[in-house]
Structures are given as C-alpha cells and as structure tokens.
N, C-alpha and C positions, 0 to 999 in steps of 0.2 A: 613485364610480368611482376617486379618486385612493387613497382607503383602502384600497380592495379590490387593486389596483394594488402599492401598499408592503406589504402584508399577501400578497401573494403573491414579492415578493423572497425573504423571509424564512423564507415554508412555503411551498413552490413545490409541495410534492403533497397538501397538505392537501384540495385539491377530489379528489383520488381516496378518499382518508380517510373522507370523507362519503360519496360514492357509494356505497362499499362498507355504508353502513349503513343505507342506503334499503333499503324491503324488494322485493322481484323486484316485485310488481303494480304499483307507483309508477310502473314508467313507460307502465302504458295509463291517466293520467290526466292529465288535462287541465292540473292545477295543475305537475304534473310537466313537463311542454310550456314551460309557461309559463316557470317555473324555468328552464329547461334556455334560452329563447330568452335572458333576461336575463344566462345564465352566459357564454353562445358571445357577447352580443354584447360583453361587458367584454372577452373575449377577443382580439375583432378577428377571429373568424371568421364570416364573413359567410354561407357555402354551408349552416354547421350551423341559424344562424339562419334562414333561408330555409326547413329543410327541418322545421322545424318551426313554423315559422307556418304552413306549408300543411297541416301532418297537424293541428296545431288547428285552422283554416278549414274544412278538409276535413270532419271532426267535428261540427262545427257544424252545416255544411250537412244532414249525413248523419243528425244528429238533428234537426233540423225538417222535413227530408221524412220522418223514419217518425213524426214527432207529427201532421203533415198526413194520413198513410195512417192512422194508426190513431183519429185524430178522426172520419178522412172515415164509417170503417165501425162505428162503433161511439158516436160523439158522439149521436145523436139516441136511440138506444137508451137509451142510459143518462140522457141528460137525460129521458125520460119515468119513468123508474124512480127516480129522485132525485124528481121533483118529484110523485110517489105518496106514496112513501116519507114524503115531508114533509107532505104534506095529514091520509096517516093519523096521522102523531107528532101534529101539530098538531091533528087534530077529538080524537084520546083525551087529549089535555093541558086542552084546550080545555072536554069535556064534563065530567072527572072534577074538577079543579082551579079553573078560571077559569070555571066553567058559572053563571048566577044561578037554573037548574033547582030546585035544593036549597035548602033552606031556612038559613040563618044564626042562629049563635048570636049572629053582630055585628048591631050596630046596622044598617041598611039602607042609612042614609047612608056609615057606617063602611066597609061592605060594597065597595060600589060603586068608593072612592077607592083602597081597597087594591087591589083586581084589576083596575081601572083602571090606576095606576099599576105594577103588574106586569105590565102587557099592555104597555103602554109601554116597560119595560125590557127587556124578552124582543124587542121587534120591535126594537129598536134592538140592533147588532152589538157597536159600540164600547161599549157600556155593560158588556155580561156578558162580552165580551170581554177588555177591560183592568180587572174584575173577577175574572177567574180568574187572571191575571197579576197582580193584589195578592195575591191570595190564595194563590196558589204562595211570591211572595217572601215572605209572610209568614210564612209556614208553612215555609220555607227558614231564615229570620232565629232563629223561634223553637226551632226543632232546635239549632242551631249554637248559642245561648246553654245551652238545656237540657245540650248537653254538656260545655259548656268550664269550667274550673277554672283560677281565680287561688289559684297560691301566697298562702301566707302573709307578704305582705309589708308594707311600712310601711306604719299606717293614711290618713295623707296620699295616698297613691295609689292605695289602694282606694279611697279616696272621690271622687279622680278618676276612675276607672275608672267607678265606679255612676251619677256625677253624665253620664259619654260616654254609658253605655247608655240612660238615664234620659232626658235631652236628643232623642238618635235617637227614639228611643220615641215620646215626645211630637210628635216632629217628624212620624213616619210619621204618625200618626194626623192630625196638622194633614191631610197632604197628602192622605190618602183623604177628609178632609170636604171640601176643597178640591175634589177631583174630580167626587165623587159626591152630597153633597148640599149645594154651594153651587147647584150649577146647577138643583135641585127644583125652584123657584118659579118662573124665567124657563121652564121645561118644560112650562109649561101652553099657553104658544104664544099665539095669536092668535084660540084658544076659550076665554080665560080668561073672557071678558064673561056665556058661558053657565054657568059656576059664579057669577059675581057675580051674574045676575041670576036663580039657580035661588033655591028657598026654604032655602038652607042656609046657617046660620051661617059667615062667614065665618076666627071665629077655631078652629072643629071643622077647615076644613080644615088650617090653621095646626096644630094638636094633632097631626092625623093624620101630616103630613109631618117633627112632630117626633118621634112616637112610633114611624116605620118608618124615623128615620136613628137614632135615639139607641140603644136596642138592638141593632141590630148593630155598631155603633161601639166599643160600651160592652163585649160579649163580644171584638172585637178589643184592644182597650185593657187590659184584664183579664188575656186571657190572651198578650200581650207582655210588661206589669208584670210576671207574677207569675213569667215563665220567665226575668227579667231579676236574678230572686233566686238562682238555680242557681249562677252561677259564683262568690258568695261564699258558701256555702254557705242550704241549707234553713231559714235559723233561721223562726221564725213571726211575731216579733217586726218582723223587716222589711217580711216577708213582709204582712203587716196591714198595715202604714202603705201601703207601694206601693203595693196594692191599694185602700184607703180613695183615696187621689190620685187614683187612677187613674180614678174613679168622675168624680170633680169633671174632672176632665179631658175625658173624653168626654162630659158636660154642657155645658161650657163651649165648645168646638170645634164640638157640633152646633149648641149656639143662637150661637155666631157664623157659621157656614155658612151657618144658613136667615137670621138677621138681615141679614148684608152681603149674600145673595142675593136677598131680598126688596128691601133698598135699591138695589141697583143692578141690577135686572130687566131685563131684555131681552124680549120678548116677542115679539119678529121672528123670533131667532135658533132654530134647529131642533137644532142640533149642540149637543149637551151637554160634546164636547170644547173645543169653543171659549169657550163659556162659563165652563169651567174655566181657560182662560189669559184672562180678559180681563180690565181694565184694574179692575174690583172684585172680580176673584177675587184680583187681586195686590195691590191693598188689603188684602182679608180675610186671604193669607197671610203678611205684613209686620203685621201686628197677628198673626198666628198664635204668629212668632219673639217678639215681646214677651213673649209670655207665657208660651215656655217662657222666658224667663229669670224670671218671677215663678212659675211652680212650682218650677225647679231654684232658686230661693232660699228658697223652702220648706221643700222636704226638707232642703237644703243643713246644716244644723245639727243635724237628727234623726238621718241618715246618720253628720257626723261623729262625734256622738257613741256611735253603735254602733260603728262600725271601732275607737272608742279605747278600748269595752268587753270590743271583743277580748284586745287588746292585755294588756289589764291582767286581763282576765278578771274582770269584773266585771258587774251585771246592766244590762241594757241602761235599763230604765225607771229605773234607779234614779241611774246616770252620767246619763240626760238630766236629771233632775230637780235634781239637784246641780248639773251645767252650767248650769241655767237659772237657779239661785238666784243662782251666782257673776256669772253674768252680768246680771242683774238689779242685781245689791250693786255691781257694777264702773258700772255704768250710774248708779243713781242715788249714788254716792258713790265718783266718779273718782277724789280724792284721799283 
C-alpha cells in the first residue's frame, strides 16, 4: 500500500494509462471486479469499493442459481447417458483388449498378470491420469531440446551445458520410476497371499513386473538422451554413447524401484500416490541423486573430450583415446 502510495505521487495518471489498455470486455469479468475493488480501496474510495463487491456477490449468486436450474433439469438425464456411454467404452475395451475369450500367444500365467495389472491401472484415475501429465511434459521437454541450439562456444561450457541436460534427464526418469513403479509390489494389496499361495513361481511374477516397468522406462530414457543430443549438434558419435547410458540407466532405476519397492512394501496401503511419497520411496529417490552423480561421472570425461574435439577439430575417438593414454601416463608416473 505505501509503494503504490509514493508511486502514485510521482505518476499520479498512470492508473488512467493502464485502463486505457484493458481491452472493452474486461470489465464483464470477474477478475476485472476484483482488480478494480483493490484499486478504489488503496484509493480511500469506499462507495466504488462497495459497488463492486456487490456486482461480484451478485454474480456469484446469479451463477449458482442457474447451475442449480440447469442441474435440476437436466443432471439425471445426462448422468444416465454418461454412465451408458461408459458401460458400452468399457464392455467393447473390455471384450476386444482385456477379454481371456481369445487365445494367447503369452504364456497363461504371463497372460493373466499383464491384463491383470492393466485392469488395475485403467480402474485407478490417478495412475493414467498423472500418466498423461508425464507424458505431456515429456513430450513438451523433448520438443524444446529438439529445437534449441547452443552457439559455438567454449568447450568447458558445452560440457556444462550436456552434463545440466544429462543430470535433468536422469533425474526425470529417477522420478517417473519413483512414481509408477516403486509402488508395483506394495499394489498387490492385501490379495497378495492368493498369488503366494497360487501354483506360480514366485520370481515369474518378479520378471513380469520388471519386464512391463523396464520397457517403457527404457523408450522414455532413449528417446530424452538422444533429443538431448540436438542442441549440440547431430554428431553420432555422441549420439551412441548417450544412448548406450542411457540403456544402463533405465536398467538400473527400474531394478531400484522394484528392489526398495519390494523392501519396503506396504501392503495395507491402496493409493499408489502415497506410496510414491513414503518414507522408502524417499529412500529409494536419495539413492536415485547418488547415482546420477555416478553416471554424470561417467560420461563426464567422454563428453569432455568431444566438446575439445570440436574445438580443435579433431576425431572424437581418437582425442578420447589420447586423453586416456595421457591420463593414464600422468596417473601412473606423476612425476
């Protein structure tokens, strides 16, 4: 209030300045109302404020009685048509897709766990929900690298640059295993006892739950790394190592996601979001950050030595392999 106050000493019409460039319909809105109460009341005009709290109240009111009128006439209609609507998505999803009608080319056991567990994911909101919300930002993150381009500049900061995106990268991926399949195991619930005492190997189902996180993990992982090659240019050279990492990466994050999720089980809990923040998912992702620091010190020297092949325009396998010897000879004969 005091700023606004001394800032109007000084540009005493500067609020007309602004008005003038709101566009005409701003003032049948709400936010507009609202604005306008906090401007009259720094003003000390008290009648302007008053007569717009009421045209907002007034609003208000005037839109929950025509949500009440048009609920009263039309809610039951349409709640019968929505909940058609969904029976028939759900029996043709149901018969065509998730049906055990048809015969498998999977193993029977195989069979079962998969469409099992996609039945389970599909009933539950927040799963395929903040599912497509990874998957947007993903799909957001790797556009915006696809496009950007870093100058040509010193290789010490290109390599900081690859080592930031590199770092993110790994990090995203920690946090989707974290979400979605630390909480796999503890999701079996409190029917877990009917899988341990069916006639199935208990480490098939172990295989299965890592073979439906690791794959799609592994295409997310892959195609981050290899879009993360764009903004220093195309080479293939890079391009191969990131992706070889990248491999190991989403190896390593799924079998710690099902490992810490298996160790620290819950079997009460139903909410897979909760699971996902409890007290061994935050274990699991505090060992996650370890270990992007043990891949970004991996790459960490293959990198540098590309950025400094640019420079010099030299071949990239051939400056690692020299770096390596040098630093080898410096290693074992310091002086």
């Amino acid at each position: 209030m005091k700023l606004f106050t001394e800032a109007m000493k000084y540009y005493p019409y500067i609020d007309q300045y602004f008005a003038q460039i709101d566009p005409s319909i701003a003032v049948y809105l709400p936010n507009h109302w609202v604005a306008e109460i906090f401007y009259f009341s720094a003003r000390g005009n008290s009648e302007m404020v008053l007569k717009y709290f009421l045209i907002l109240i007034s609003a208000t009111i005037g839109m929950v009685l025509i949500n009440f009128g048009v609920a009263r006439k039309i809610y039951f209609e349409t709640l019968f048509i929505a909940f058609d609507l969904r029976n028939k998505i759900k029996k043709k999803f149901s018969i065509e897709f998730l049906s055990f009608a048809k015969k498998s080319v999977l193993h029977p056991q195989i069979e079962v766990f998969i469409k099992r567990d996609l039945k389970m994911f599909l009933r539950e909101p927040s799963q395929w929900g903040h599912l497509l919300i990874m998957f947007l930002l993903v799909l957001i993150f790797i556009v915006s690298l696809v496009k950007m381009r870093l100058y040509r500049i010193e290789p010490q900061l290109l390599t900081l640059a690859f080592i930031s995106i590199f770092s993110f990268n790994v990090f995203l991926i920690a946090s989707i295993v974290i979400r979605f399949v630390y909480p796999l195991i503890s999701l079996e619930g409190m029917s877990y006892w009917l899988v341990r005492s069916s006639p199935v190997k208990l480490s098939r189902l172990y295989i299965h739950k890592f073979i439906i996180s690791f794959f799609p993990i592994l295409i997310i992982s892959e195609a981050v790394s290899y879009a993360s090659v764009f903004p220093f240019g195309k080479d293939p050279n890079i391009g191969m190592l990131i992706t070889t990492v990248s491999f190991f990466i989403a190896l390593t994050y799924v079998s710690l996601g099902l490992g810490m999720g298996g160790y620290f089980s819950n079997y009460s809990e139903k909410s897979p979001v909760r699971l996902a923040s409890s007290r061994g998912a935050t274990i699991a992702l505090l060992l996650g950050l370890v270990l992007i620091s043990i891949f970004t010190g991996i790459i960490f020297t293959p990198v540098t030595f590309y950025f400094q092949s640019l420079k010099f325009n030299a071949d990239f396998f051939k400056s690692a392999i020299w770096g390596g010897i040098l630093y080898l000879n410096y290693t074992l004969n310091p002086l």
